[in-house]
BAVEX-900630 format. One record per residue (C-alpha): x, y, z; residue in three letters; chain; residue number from 1. Coordinates in steps of 0.02 Angstrom, whole numbers, plus 50000, padded with zeros to 5 digits. Layout:
N
VEXDO	u	v	w	drenvo	zagu	balum
VEXDO	X	Y	Z	ALA	A	NUM;
...
This chain:
430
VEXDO	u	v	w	drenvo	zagu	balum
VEXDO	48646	49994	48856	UNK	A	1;
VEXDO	48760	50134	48884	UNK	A	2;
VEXDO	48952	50106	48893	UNK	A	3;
VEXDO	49051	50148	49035	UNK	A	4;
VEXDO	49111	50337	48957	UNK	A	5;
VEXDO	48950	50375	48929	UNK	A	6;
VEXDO	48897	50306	49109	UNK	A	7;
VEXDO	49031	50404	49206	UNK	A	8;
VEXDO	48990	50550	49106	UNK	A	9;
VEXDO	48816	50548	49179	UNK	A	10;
VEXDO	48893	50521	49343	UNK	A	11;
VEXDO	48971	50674	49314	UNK	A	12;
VEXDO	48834	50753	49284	UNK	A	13;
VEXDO	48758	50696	49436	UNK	A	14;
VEXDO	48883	50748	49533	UNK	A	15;
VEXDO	48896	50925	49462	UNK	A	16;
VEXDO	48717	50956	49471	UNK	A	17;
VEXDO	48725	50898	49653	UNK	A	18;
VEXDO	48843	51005	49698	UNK	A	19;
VEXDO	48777	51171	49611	UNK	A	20;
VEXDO	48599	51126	49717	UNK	A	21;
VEXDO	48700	51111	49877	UNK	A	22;
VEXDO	48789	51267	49853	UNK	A	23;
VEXDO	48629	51346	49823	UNK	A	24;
VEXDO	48551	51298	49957	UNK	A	25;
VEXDO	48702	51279	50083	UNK	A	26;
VEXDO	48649	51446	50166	UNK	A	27;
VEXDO	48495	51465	50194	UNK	A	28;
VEXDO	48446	51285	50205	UNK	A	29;
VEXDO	48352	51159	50078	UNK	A	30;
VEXDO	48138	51144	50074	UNK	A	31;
VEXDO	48085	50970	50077	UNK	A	32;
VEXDO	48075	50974	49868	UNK	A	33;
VEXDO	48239	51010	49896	UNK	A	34;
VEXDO	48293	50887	49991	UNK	A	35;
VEXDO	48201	50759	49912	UNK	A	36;
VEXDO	48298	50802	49732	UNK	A	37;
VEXDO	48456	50782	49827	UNK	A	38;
VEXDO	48422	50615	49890	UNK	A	39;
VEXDO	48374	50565	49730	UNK	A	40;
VEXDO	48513	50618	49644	UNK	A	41;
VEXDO	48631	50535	49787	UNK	A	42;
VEXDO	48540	50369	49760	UNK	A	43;
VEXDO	48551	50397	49541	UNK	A	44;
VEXDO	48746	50415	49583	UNK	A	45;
VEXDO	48761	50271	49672	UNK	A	46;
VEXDO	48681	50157	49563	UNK	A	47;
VEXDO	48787	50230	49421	UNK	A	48;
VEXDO	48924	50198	49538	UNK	A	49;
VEXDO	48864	50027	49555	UNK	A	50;
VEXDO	48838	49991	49377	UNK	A	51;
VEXDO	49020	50065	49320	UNK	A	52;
VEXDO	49120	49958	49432	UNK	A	53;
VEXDO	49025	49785	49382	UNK	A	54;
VEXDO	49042	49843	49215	UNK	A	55;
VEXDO	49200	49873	49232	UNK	A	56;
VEXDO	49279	49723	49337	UNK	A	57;
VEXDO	49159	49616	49203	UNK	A	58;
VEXDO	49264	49695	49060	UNK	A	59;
VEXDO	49442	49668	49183	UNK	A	60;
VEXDO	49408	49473	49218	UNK	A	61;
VEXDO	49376	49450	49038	UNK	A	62;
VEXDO	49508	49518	48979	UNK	A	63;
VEXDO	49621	49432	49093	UNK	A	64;
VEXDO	49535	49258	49059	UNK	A	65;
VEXDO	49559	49270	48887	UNK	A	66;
VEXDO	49744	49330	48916	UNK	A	67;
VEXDO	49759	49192	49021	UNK	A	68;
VEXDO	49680	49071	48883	UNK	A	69;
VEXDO	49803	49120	48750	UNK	A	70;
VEXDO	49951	49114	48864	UNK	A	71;
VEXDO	49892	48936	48896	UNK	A	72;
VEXDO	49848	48885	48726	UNK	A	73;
VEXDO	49650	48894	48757	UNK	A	74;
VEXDO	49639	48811	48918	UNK	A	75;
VEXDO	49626	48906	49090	UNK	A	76;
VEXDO	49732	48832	49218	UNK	A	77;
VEXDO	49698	48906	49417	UNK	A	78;
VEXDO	49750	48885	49580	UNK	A	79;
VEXDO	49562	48884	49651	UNK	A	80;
VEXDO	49403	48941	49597	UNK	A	81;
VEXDO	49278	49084	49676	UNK	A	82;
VEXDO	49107	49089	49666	UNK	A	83;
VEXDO	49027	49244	49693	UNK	A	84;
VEXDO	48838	49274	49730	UNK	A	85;
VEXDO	48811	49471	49708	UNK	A	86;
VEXDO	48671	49538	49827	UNK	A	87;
VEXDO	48547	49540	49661	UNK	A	88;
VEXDO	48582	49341	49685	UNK	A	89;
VEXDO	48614	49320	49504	UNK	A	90;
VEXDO	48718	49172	49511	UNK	A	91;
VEXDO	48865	49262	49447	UNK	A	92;
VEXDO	49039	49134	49401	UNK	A	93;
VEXDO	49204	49192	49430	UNK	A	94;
VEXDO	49350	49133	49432	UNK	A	95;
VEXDO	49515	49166	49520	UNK	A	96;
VEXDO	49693	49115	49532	UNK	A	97;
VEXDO	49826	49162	49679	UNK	A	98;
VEXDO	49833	49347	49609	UNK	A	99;
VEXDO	49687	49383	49675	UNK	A	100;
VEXDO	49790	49366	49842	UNK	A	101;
VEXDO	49865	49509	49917	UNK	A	102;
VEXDO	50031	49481	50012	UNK	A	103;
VEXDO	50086	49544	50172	UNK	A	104;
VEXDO	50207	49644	50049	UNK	A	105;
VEXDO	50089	49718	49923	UNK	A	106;
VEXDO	49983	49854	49934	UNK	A	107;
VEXDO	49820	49839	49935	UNK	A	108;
VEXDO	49786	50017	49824	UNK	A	109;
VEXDO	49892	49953	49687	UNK	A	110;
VEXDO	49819	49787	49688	UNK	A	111;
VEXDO	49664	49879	49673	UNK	A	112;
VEXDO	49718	49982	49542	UNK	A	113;
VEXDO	49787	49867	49435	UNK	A	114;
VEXDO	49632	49785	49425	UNK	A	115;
VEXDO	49545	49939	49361	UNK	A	116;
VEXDO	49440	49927	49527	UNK	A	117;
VEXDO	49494	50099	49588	UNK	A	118;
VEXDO	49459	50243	49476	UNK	A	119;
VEXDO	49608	50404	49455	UNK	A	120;
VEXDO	49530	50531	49541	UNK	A	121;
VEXDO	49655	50652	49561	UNK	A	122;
VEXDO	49514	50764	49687	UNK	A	123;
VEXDO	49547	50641	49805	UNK	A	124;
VEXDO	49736	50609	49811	UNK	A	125;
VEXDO	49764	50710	49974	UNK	A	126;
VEXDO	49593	50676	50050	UNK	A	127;
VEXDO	49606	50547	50230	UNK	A	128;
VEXDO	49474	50455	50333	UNK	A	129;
VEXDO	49510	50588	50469	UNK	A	130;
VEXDO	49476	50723	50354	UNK	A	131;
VEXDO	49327	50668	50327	UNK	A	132;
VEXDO	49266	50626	50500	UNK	A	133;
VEXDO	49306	50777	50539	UNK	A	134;
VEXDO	49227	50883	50402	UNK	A	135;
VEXDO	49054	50766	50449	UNK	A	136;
VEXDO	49054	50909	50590	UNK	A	137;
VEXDO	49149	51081	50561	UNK	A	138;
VEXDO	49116	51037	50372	UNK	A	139;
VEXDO	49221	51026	50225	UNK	A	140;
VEXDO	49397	51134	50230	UNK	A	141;
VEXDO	49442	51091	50055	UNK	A	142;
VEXDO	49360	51064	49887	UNK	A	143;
VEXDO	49412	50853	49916	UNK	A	144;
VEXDO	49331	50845	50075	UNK	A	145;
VEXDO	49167	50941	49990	UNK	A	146;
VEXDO	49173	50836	49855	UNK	A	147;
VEXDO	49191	50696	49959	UNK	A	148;
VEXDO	49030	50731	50083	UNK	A	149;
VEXDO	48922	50790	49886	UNK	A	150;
VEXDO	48957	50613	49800	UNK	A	151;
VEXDO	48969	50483	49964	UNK	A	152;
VEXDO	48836	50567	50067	UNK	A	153;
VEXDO	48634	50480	50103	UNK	A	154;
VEXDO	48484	50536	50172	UNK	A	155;
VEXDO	48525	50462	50344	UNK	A	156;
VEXDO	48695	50583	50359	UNK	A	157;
VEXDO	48820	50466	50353	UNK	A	158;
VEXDO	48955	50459	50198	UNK	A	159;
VEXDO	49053	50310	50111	UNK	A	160;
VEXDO	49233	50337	50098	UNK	A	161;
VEXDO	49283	50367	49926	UNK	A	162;
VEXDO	49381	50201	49865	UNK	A	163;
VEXDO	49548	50276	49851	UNK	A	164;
VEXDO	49560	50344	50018	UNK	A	165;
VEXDO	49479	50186	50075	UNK	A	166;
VEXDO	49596	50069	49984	UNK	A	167;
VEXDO	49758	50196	50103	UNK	A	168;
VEXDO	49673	50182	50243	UNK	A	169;
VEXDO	49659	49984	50224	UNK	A	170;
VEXDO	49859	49980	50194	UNK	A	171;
VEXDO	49893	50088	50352	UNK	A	172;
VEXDO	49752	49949	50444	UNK	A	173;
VEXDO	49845	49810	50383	UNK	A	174;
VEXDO	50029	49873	50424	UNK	A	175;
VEXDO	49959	49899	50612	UNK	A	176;
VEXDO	49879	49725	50617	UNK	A	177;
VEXDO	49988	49617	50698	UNK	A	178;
VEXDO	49939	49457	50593	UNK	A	179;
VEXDO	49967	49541	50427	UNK	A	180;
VEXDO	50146	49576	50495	UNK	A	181;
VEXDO	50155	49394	50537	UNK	A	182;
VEXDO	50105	49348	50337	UNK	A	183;
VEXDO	49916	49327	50330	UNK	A	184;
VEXDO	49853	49383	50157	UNK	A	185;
VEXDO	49713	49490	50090	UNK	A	186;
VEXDO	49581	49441	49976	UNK	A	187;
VEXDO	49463	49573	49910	UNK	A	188;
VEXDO	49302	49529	49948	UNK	A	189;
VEXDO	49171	49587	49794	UNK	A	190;
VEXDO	49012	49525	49824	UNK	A	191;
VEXDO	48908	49464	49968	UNK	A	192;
VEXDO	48973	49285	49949	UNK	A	193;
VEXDO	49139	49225	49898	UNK	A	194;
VEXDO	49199	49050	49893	UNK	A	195;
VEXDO	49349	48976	49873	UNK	A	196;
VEXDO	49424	48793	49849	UNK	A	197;
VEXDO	49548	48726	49990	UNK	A	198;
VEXDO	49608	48559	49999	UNK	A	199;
VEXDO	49565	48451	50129	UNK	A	200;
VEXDO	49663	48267	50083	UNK	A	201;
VEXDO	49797	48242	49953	UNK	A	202;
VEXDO	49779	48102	49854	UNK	A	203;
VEXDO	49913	47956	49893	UNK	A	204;
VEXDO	50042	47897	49763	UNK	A	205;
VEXDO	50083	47677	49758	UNK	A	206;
VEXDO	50189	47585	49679	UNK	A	207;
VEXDO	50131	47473	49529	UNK	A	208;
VEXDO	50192	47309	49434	UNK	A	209;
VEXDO	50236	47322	49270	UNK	A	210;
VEXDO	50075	47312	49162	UNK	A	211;
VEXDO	49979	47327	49326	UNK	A	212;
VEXDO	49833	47440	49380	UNK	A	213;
VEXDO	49864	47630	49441	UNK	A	214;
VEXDO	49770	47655	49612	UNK	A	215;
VEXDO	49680	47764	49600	UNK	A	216;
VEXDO	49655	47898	49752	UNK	A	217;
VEXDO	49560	48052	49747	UNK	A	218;
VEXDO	49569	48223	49838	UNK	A	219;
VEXDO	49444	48284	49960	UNK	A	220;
VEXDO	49405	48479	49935	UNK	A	221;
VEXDO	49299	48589	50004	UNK	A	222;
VEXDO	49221	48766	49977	UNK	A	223;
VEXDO	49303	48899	50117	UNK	A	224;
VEXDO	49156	49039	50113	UNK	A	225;
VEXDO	49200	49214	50144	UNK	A	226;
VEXDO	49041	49310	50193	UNK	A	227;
VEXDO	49086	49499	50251	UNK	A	228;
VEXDO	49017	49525	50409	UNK	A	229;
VEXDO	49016	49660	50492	UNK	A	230;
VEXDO	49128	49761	50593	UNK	A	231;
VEXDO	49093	49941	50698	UNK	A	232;
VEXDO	49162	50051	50809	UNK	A	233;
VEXDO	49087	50194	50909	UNK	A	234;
VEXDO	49183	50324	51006	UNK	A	235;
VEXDO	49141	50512	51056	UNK	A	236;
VEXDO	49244	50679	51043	UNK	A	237;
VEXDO	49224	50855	51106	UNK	A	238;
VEXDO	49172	50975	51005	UNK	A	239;
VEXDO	49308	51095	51056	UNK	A	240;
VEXDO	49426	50949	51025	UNK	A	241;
VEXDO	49357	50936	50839	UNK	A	242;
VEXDO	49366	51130	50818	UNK	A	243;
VEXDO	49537	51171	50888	UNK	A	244;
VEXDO	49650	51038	50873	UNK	A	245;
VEXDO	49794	51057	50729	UNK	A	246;
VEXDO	49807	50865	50708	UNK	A	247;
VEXDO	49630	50803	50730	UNK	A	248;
VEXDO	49618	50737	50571	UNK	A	249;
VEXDO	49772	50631	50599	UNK	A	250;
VEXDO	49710	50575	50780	UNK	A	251;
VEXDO	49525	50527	50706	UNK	A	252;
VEXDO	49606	50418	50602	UNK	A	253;
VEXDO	49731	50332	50736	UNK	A	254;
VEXDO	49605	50304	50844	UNK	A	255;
VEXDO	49507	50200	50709	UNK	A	256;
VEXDO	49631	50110	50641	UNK	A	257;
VEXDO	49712	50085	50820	UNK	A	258;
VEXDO	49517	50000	50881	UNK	A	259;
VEXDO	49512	49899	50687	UNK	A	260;
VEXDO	49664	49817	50706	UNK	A	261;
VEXDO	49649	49762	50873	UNK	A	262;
VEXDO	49495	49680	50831	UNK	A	263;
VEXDO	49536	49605	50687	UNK	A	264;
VEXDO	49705	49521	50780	UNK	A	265;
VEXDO	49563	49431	50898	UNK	A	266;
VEXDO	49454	49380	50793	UNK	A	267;
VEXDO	49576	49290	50660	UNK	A	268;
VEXDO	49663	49226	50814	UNK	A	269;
VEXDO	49507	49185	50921	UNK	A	270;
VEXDO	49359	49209	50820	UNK	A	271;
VEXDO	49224	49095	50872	UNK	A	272;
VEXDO	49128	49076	50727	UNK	A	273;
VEXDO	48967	49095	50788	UNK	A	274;
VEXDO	48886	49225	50676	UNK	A	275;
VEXDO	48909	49384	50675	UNK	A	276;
VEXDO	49068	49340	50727	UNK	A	277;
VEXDO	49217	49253	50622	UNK	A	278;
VEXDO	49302	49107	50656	UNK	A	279;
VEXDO	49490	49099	50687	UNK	A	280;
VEXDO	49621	49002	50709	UNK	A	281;
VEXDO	49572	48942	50874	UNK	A	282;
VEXDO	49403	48846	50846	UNK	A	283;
VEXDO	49441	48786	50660	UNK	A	284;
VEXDO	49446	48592	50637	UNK	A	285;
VEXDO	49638	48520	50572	UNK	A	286;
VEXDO	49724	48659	50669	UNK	A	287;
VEXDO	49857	48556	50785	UNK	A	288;
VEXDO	49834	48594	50966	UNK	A	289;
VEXDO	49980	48571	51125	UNK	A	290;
VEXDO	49926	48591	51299	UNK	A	291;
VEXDO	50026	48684	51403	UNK	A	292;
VEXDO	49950	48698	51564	UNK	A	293;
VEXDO	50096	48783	51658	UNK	A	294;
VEXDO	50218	48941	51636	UNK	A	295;
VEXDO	50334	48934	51492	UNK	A	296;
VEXDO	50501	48857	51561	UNK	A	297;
VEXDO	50585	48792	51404	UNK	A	298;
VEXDO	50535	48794	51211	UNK	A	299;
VEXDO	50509	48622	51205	UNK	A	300;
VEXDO	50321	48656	51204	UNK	A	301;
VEXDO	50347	48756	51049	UNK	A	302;
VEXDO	50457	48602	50982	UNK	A	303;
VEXDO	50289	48510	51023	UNK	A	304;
VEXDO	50193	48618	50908	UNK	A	305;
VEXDO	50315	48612	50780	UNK	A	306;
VEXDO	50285	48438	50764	UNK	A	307;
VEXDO	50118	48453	50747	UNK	A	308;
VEXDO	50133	48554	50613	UNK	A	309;
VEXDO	50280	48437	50527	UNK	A	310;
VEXDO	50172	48288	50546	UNK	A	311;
VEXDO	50062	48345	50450	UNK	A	312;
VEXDO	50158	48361	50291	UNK	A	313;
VEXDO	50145	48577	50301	UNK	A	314;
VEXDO	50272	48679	50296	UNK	A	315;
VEXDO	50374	48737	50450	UNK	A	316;
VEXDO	50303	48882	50542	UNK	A	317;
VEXDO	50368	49043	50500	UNK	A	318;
VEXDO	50292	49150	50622	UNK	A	319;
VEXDO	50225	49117	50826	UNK	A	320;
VEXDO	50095	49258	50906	UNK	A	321;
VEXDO	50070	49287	51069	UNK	A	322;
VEXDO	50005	49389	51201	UNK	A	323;
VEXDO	50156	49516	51261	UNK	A	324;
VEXDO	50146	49428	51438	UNK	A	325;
VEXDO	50201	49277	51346	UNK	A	326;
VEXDO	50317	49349	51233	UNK	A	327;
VEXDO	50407	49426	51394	UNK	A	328;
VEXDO	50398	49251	51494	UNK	A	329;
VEXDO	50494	49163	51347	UNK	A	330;
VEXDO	50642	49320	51354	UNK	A	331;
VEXDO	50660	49299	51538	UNK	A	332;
VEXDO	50695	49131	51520	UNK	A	333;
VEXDO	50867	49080	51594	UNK	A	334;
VEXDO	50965	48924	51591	UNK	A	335;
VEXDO	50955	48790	51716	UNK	A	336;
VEXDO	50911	48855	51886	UNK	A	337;
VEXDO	50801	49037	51919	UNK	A	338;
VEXDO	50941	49119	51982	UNK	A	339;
VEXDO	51058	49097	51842	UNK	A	340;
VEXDO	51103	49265	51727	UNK	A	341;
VEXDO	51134	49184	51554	UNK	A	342;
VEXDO	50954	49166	51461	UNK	A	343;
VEXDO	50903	49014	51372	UNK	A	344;
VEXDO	50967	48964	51216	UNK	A	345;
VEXDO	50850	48958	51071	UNK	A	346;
VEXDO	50829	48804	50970	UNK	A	347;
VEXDO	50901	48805	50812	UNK	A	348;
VEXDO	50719	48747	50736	UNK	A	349;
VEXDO	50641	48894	50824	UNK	A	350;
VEXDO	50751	49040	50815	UNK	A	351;
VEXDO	50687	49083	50629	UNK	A	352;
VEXDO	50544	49103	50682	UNK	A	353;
VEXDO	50461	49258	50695	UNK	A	354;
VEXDO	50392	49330	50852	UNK	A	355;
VEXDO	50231	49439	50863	UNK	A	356;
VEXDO	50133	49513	50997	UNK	A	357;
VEXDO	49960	49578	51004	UNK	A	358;
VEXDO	49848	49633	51160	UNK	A	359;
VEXDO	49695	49548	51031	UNK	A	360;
VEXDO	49746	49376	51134	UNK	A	361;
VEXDO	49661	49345	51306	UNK	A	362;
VEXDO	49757	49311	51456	UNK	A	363;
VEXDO	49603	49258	51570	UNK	A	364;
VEXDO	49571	49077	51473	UNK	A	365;
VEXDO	49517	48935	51598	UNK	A	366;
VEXDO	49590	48926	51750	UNK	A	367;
VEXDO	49574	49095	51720	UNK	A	368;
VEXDO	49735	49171	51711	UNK	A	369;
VEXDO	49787	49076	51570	UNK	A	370;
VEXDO	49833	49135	51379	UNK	A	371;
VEXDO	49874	49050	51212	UNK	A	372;
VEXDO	50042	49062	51087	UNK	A	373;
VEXDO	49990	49035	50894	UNK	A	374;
VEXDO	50127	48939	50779	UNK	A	375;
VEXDO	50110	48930	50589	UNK	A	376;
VEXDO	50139	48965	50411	UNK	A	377;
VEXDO	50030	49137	50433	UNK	A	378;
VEXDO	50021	49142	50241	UNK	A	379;
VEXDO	49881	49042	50245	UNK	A	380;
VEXDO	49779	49137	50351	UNK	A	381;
VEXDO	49647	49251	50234	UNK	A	382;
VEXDO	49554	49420	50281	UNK	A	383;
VEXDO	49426	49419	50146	UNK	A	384;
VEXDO	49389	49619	50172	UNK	A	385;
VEXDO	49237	49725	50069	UNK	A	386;
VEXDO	49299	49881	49990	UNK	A	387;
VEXDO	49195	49965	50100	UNK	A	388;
VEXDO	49182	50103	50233	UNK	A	389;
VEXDO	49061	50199	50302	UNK	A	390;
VEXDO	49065	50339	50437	UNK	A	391;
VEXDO	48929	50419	50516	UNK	A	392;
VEXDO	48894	50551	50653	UNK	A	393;
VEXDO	48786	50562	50830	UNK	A	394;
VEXDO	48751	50725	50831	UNK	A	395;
VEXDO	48599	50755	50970	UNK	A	396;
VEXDO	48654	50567	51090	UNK	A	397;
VEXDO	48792	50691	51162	UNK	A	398;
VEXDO	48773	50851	51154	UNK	A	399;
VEXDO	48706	50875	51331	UNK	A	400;
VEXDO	48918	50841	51343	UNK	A	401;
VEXDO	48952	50955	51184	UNK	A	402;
VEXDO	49016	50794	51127	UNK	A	403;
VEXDO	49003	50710	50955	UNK	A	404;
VEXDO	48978	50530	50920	UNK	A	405;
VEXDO	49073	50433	50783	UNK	A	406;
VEXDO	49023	50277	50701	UNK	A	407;
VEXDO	49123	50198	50560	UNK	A	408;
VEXDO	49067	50018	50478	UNK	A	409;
VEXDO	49170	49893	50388	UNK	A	410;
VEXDO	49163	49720	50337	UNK	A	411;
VEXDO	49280	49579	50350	UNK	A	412;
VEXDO	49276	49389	50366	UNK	A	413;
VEXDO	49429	49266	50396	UNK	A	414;
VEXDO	49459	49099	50322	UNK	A	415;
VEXDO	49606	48948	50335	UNK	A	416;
VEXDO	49683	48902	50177	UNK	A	417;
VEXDO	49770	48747	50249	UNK	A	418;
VEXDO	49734	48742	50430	UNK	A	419;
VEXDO	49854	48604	50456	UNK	A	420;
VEXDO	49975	48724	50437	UNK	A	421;
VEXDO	49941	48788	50624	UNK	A	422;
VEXDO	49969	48752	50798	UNK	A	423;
VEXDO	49915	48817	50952	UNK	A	424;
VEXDO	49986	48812	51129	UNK	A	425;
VEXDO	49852	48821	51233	UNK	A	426;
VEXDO	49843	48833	51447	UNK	A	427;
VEXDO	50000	48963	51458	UNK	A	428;
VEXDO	50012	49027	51631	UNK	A	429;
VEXDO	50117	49162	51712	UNK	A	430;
């Protein structure tokens, strides 16, 4: 079998000799034998692509097991195991420790890179997602952006986002996602199926007589099962828009990002599980639940939740998200009667807490005006997210409007670490 030089240089290869046919045949258009050799050669360089970055992460994980073995004098000690199922189905073991986390203050690209899962490609180091959106249409301004469009194009017209730009865009996603502000972590998502270990009991400690039997008491786990599901979003734009505009690129990408993380607030806040759709906070069993029925007139519904939390044995709640109707109602708060000018005081229990607003929580909940405040350690909330995007083009459903259609595809899933470790107020009026 061929190693991975020799595999990316017949990538390269690839790649050049796809390139040199579409410049040949950019002007006056390919014949069908000509189009057929391209689409074979875009399929033979994604395969290759394939093939180098299992090979690859195969030759990353055991390296680091075997670092991890010495450092540990032969035995491998994790946090939780993964099991991953590749789409092939091959049964593939891996395992992995909290580093394969990514914190709400570490980037995703480097994480990515330092795991040899994100190739140097210095042709790409200026390219965006809006750049190349936008060269989809007027086509490509820059060598990037035709590089770009030659190595992630298919026969269908759409184009995969080359994995550096992909792995920026996910950091600018995540810093406008109002639960990764709030703590929630990122876990890489690398095959079709990814499992990991939470714990669902402790085991319980007692006290024993000299010479006397240790009771014995067991933990309960479980498997939490990341499958990436996916995620879309269509919008239009003129095509004078896409042809004029100085800052289209940068507006392209907004606009996606912008939709993304809106969607991805709801859905790890209300998700209801039922497929294709995540689950979130909301729905999953353990999470600790206070009924508020009413408007907001003190915090000692969030003192409520607290507790629930507390009681638990988790750790206190470092972050509460709520809907910015909510998040207003609890600043207009005043003390003792309506009329009164000095605002409450906060409770010394809840003023570390961290306050976060997102639109991605409804505000018509039964009776129908009502809303929902989330408390927790946000920490151990997970976005399992695939490495993955994919934009593609309408180019005939509008053009009666001289209008292009967008389409870009991710996929994500969401998962509860310790889901004791949240509360939610539920019934909030105005």
């Amino acid at each position: 079998m061929l190693n991975v030089q020799e595999l990316r240089q017949s990538r390269a290869a690839l790649v050049e000799a796809l390139q040199k046919l579409h410049d040949e045949t950019v002007e006056k258009g390919p014949s069908h034998e000509e189009e057929a050799r391209m689409r074979t050669m875009e399929k033979d360089i994604i395969t290759l692509e394939d093939i180098i970055h299992r090979e690859e992460a195969l030759y990353q994980r055991e390296a680091e097991l075997a670092k991890r073995a010495d450092h540990n004098g032969g035995l491998q000690q994790t946090k939780f195991r993964s099991f991953s199922r590749g789409g092939a189905g091959n049964g593939e073991y891996e395992t992995a420790d909290q580093s394969d986390l990514i914190s709400r203050d570490q980037s995703f690209e480097k994480h990515l890179r330092n795991r040899g899962k994100i190739h140097d490609r210095p042709e790409f180091e200026k390219l965006t997602v809006g750049g190349v959106m936008r060269s989809l249409v007027t086509g490509p301004r820059t060598a990037e952006e035709k590089r770009a469009l030659a190595e992630g194009a298919d026969s269908t017209g759409g184009v995969s986002v080359p994995d550096l730009t992909l792995a920026r865009f996910i950091d600018r996603l995540r810093a406008a996602t109002v639960c990764f502000q709030a703590g929630a972590q990122t876990l890489p998502l690398t095959s079709d199926k990814n499992t990991i270990a939470r714990t669902i009991t402790d085991p319980t400690c007692a006290w024993r007589a000299e010479a006397g039997p240790i009771a014995e008491s067991d933990p309960a786990f479980e498997g939490l099962v990341f499958v990436p599901r996916s995620l879309a979003v269509h919008f239009k734009v003129s095509r004078e828009l896409l042809e004029d505009s100085v800052n289209i690129e940068q507006a392209l990408e907004a606009s996606l990002r912008g939709a993304l993380s809106v969607e991805l607030d709801r859905v790890a806040l209300e998700g209801t599980g039922t497929p294709p759709e995540p689950k979130g906070i909301s729905p999953t069993t353990n999470v600790g639940a206070v009924a508020v029925t009413a408007a907001l007139t003190s915090y000692d519904k969030i003192l409520d939740g607290i507790y629930e939390i507390l009681v638990d044995n988790a750790a206190m709640p470092t972050s509460m998200v709520m809907h910015p109707r909510t998040a207003i109602a609890l600043a207009k708060l005043k003390e003792g009667v309506a009329s009164s000018i000095n605002p409450v005081r906060v409770p010394a229990l809840v003023e570390p807490i961290k306050q976060y607003m997102t639109t991605g929580i409804s505000i018509t909940l039964s009776p129908g005006t009502a809303t929902t405040l989330y408390l927790g350690d946000f920490t151990q909330l997970i976005f399992g997210i695939r490495t993955e995007l994919r934009i593609e083009v309408l180019r005939e459903l509008f053009a009666v409007n001289h209008q292009y259609g967008f389409v870009a595809h991710m996929r994500a899933d969401i998962g509860l670490q310790h889901p004791q470790s949240f509360c939610k107020l539920t019934g909030i009026v105005p």
